[in-house]
C-alpha positions as CSV (number, residue, x, y, z in Angstrom):
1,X,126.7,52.7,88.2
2,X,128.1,53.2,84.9
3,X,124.2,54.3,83.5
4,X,123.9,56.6,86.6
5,X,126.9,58.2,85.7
6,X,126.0,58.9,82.4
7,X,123.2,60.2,82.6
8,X,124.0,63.1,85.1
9,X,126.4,63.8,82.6
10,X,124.2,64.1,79.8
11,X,121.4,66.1,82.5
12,X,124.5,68.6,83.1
13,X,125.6,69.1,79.3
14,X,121.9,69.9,78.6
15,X,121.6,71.9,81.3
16,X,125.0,74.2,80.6
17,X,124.1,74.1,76.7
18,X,120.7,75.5,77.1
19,X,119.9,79.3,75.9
20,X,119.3,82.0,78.4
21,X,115.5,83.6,77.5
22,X,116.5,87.1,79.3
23,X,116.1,89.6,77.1
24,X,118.7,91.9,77.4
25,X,116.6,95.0,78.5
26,X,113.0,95.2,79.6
27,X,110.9,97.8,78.6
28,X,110.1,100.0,81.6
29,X,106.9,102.3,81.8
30,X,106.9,105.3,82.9
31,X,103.8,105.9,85.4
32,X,102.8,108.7,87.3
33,X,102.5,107.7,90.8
34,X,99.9,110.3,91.6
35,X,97.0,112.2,89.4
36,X,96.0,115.5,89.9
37,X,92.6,117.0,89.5
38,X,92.0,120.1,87.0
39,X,94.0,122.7,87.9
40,X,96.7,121.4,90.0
41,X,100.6,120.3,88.2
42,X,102.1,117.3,89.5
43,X,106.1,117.9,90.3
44,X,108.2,115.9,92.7
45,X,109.6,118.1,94.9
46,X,112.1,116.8,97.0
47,X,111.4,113.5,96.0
48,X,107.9,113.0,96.9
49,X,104.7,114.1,94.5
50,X,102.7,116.7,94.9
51,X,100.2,118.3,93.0
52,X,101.0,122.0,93.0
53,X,98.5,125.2,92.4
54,X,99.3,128.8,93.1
55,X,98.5,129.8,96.5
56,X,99.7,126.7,98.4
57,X,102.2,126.8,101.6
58,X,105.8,125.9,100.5
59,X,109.4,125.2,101.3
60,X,111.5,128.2,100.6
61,X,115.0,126.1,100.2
62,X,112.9,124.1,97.2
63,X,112.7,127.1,94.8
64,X,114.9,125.9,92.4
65,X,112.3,122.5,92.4
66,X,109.4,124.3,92.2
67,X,110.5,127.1,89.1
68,X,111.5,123.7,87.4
69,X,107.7,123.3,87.6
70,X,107.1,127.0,87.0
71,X,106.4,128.3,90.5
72,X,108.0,130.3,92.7
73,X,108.3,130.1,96.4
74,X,108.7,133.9,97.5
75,X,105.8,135.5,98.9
76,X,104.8,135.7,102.4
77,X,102.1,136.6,104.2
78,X,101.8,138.0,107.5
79,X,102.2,135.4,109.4
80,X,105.9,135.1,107.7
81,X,104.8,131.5,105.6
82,X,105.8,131.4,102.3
83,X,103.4,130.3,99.2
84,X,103.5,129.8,95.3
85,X,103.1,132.2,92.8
């Protein structure tokens, strides 16, 4: 009994005395989630990605997201959509 004891002390004392291996911060990578072909500029616009060109349909009350990018939203056509420019 007295060995038993004993040695779940000395298996706890090891066990509280050992060294955490966590380093404190982990490197993280910045990766785009999607590529765009030649010609296109990848943007997240309202928090999805896109890969935007001039020309395309967009949202009018993302603006602000797309001149970030260096587009505007403000031309429409006949049909009353609005497109990059």
């Amino acid at each position: 009994m007295g060995r038993l004891f004993t040695a779940a002390v000395v298996a706890a004392s090891l066990a509280a005395a050992a060294p955490t291996t966590a380093p404190a911060h982990s490197p993280v990578r910045a990766v785009a989630a999607k590529s765009c072909s030649s010609g296109y500029k990848h943007a997240v616009i309202n928090g999805s990605h896109k890969c935007l060109r001039r020309g395309q349909f967009c949202a009018r009350s993302a603006d602000r997201q797309y001149r970030r990018y260096g587009f505007r939203c403000y031309k429409r056509d006949y049909r009353g959509n609005y497109h990059l420019s």
